[in-house]
N, CA, C and O atoms as a GROMACS GRO file, in nm:
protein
  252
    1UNK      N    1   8.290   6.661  11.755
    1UNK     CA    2   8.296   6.712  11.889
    1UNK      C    3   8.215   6.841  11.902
    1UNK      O    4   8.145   6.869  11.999
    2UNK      N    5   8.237   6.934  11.769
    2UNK     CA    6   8.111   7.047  11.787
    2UNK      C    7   7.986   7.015  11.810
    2UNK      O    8   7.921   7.029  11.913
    3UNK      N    9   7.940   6.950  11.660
    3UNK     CA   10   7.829   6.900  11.670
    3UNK      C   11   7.771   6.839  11.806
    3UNK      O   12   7.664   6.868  11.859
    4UNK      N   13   7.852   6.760  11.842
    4UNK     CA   14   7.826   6.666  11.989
    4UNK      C   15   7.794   6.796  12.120
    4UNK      O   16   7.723   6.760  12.214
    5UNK      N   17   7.845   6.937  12.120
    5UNK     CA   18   7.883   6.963  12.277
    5UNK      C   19   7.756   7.100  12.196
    5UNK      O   20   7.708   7.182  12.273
    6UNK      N   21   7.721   7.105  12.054
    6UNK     CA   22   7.608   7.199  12.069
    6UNK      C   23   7.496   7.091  12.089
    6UNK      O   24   7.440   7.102  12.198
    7UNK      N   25   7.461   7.013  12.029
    7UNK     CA   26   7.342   6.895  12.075
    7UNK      C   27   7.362   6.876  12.200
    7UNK      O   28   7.250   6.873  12.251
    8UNK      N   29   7.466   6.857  12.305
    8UNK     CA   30   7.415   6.839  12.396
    8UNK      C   31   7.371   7.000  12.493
    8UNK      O   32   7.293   6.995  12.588
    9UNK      N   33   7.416   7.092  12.462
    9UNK     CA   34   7.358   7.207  12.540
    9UNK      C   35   7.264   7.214  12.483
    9UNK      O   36   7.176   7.217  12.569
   10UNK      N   37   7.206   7.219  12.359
   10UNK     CA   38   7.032   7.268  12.368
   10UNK      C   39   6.962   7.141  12.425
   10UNK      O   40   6.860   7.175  12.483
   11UNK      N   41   6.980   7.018  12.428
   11UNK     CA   42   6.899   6.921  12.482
   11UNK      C   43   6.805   6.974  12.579
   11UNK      O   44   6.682   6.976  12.578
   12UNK      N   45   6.920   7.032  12.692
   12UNK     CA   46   6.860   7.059  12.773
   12UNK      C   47   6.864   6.933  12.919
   12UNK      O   48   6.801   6.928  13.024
   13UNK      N   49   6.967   6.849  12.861
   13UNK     CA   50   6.984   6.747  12.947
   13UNK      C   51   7.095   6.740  13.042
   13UNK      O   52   7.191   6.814  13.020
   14UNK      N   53   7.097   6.660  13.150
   14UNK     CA   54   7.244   6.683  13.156
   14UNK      C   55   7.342   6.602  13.109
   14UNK      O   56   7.331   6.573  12.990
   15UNK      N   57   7.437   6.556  13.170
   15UNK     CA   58   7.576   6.510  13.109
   15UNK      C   59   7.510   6.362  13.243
   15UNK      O   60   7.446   6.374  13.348
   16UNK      N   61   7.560   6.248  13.175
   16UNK     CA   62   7.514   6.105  13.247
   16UNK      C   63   7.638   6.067  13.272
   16UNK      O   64   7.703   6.123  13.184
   17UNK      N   65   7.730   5.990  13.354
   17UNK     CA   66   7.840   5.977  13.393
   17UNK      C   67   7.839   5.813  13.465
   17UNK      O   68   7.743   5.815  13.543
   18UNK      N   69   7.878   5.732  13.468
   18UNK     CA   70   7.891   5.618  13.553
   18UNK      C   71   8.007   5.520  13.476
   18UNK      O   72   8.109   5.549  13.413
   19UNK      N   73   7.934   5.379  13.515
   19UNK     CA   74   8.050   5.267  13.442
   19UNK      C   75   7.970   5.281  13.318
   19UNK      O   76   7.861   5.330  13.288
   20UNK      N   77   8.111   5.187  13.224
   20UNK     CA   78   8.022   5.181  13.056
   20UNK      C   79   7.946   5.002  13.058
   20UNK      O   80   8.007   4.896  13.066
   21UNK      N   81   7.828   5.019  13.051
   21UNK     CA   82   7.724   4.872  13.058
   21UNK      C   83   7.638   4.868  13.181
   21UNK      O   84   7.563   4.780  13.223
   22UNK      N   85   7.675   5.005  13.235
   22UNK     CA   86   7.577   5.012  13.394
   22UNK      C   87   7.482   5.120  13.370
   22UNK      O   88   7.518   5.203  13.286
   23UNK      N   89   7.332   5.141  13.445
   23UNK     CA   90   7.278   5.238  13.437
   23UNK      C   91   7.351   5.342  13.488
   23UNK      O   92   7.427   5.321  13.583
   24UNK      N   93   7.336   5.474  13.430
   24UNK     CA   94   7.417   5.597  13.499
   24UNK      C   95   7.414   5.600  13.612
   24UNK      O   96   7.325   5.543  13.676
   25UNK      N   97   7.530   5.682  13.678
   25UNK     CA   98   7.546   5.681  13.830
   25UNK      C   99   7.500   5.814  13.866
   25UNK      O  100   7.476   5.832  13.986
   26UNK      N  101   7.490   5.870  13.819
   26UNK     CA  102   7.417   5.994  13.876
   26UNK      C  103   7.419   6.088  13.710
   26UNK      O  104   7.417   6.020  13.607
   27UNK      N  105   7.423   6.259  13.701
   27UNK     CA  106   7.371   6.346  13.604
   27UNK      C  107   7.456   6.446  13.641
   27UNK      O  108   7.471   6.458  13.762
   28UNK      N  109   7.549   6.566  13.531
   28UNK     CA  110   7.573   6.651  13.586
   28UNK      C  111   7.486   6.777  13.501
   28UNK      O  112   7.458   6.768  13.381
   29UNK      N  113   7.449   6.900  13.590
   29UNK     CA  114   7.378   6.962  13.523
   29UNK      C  115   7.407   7.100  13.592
   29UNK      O  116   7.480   7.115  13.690
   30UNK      N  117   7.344   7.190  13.532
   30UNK     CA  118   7.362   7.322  13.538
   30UNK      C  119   7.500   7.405  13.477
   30UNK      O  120   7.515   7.400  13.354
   31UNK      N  121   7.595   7.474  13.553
   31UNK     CA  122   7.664   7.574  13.507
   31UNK      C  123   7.812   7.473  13.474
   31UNK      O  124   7.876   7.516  13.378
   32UNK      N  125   7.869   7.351  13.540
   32UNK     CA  126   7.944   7.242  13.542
   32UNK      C  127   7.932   7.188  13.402
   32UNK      O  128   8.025   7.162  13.324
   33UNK      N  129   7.785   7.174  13.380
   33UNK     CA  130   7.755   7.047  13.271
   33UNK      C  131   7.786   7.178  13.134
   33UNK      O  132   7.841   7.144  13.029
   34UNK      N  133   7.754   7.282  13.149
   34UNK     CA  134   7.763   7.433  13.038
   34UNK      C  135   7.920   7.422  13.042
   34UNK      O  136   7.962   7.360  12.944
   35UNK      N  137   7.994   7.454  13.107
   35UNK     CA  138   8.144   7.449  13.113
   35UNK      C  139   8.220   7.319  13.088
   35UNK      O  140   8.341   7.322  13.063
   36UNK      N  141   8.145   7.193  13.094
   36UNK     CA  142   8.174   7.101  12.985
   36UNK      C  143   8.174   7.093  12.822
   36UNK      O  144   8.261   7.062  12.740
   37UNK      N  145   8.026   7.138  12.808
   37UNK     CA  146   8.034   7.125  12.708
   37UNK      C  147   8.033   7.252  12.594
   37UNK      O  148   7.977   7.257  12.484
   38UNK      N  149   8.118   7.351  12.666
   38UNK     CA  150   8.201   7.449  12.602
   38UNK      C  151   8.348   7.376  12.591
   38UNK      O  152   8.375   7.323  12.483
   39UNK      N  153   8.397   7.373  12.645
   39UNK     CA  154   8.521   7.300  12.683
   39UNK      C  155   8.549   7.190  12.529
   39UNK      O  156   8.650   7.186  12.459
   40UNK      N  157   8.415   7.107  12.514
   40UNK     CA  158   8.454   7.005  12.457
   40UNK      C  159   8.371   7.118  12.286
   40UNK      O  160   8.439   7.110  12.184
   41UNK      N  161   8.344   7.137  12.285
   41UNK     CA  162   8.337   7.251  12.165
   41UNK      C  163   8.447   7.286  12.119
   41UNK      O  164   8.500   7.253  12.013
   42UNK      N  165   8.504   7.388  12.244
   42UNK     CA  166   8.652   7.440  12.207
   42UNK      C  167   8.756   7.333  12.145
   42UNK      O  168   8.834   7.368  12.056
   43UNK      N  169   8.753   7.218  12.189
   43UNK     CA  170   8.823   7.116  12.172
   43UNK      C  171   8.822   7.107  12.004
   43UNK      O  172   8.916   7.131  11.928
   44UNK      N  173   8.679   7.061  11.970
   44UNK     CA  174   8.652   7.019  11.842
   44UNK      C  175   8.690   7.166  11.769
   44UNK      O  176   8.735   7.147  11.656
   45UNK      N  177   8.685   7.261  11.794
   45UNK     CA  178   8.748   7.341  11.656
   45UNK      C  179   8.871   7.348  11.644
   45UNK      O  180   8.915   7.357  11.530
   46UNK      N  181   8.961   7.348  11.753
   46UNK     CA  182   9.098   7.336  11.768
   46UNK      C  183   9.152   7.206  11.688
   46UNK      O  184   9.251   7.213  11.615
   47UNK      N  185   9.095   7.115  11.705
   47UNK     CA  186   9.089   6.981  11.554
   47UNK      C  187   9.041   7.026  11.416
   47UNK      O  188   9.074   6.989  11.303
   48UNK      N  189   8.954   7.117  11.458
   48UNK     CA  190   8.923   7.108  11.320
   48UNK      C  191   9.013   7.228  11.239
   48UNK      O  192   9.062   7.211  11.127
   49UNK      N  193   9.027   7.380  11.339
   49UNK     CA  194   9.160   7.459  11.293
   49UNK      C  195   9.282   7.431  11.317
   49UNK      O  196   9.343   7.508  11.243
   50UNK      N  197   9.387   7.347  11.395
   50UNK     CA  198   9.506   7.339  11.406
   50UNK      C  199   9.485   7.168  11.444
   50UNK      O  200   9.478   7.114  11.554
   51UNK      N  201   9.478   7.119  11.323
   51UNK     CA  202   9.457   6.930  11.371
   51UNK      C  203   9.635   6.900  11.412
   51UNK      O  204   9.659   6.787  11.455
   52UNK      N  205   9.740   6.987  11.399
   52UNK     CA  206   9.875   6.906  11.357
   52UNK      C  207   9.896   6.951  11.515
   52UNK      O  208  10.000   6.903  11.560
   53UNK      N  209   9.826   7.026  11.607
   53UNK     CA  210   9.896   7.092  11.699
   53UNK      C  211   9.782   7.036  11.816
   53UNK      O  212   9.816   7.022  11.934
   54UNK      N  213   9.654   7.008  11.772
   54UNK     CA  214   9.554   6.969  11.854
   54UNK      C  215   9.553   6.824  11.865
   54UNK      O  216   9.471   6.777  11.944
   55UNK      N  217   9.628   6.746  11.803
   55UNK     CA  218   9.622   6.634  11.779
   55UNK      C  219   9.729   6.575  11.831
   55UNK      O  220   9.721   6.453  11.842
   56UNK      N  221   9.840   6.633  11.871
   56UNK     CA  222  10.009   6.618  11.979
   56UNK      C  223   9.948   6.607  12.127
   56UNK      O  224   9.968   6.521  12.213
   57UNK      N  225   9.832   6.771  12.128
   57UNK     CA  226   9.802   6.742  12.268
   57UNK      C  227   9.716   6.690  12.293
   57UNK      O  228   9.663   6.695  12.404
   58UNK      N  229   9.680   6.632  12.206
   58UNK     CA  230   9.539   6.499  12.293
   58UNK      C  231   9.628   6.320  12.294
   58UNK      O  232   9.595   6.210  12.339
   59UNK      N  233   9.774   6.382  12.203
   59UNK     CA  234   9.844   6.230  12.221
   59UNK      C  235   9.803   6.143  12.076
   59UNK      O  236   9.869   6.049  12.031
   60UNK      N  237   9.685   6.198  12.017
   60UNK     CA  238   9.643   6.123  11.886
   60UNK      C  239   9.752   6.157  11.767
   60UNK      O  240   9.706   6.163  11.653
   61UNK      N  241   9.908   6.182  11.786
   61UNK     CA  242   9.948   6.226  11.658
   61UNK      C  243  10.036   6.046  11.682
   61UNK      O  244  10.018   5.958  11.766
   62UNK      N  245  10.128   6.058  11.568
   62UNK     CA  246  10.164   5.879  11.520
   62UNK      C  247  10.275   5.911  11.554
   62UNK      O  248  10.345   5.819  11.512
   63UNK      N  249  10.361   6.007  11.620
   63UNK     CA  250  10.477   6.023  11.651
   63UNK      C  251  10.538   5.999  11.761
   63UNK      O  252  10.659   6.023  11.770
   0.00000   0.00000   0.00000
């Protein structure tokens, strides 16, 4: 998820959004598409520093 949300901010692209097997429905970009993919950064270290507590609140724990 790090890896993923720094590759996609330097791209330089934006974020593609639609159905899955359809061409994209539109692009999000600018300060939206930056606050995504901080967001999903933050995400991935919170897995990667507290997996027992980050992993309840995404619903992925077996309990």
């Amino acid at each position: 998820m790090v890896v993923g949300s720094i590759l996609q901010h330097f791209s330089g692209r934006g974020i593609e959004y639609g159905w899955e097997g359809r061409p994209p429905s539109g692009t999000i970009t600018g300060w939206p598409a930056a606050l995504f993919t901080a967001a999903l950064g933050v995400a991935g270290l919170a897995v990667a520093i507290w997996p027992e507590v980050a992993m309840g609140f995404f619903g992925w724990d077996e309990e």
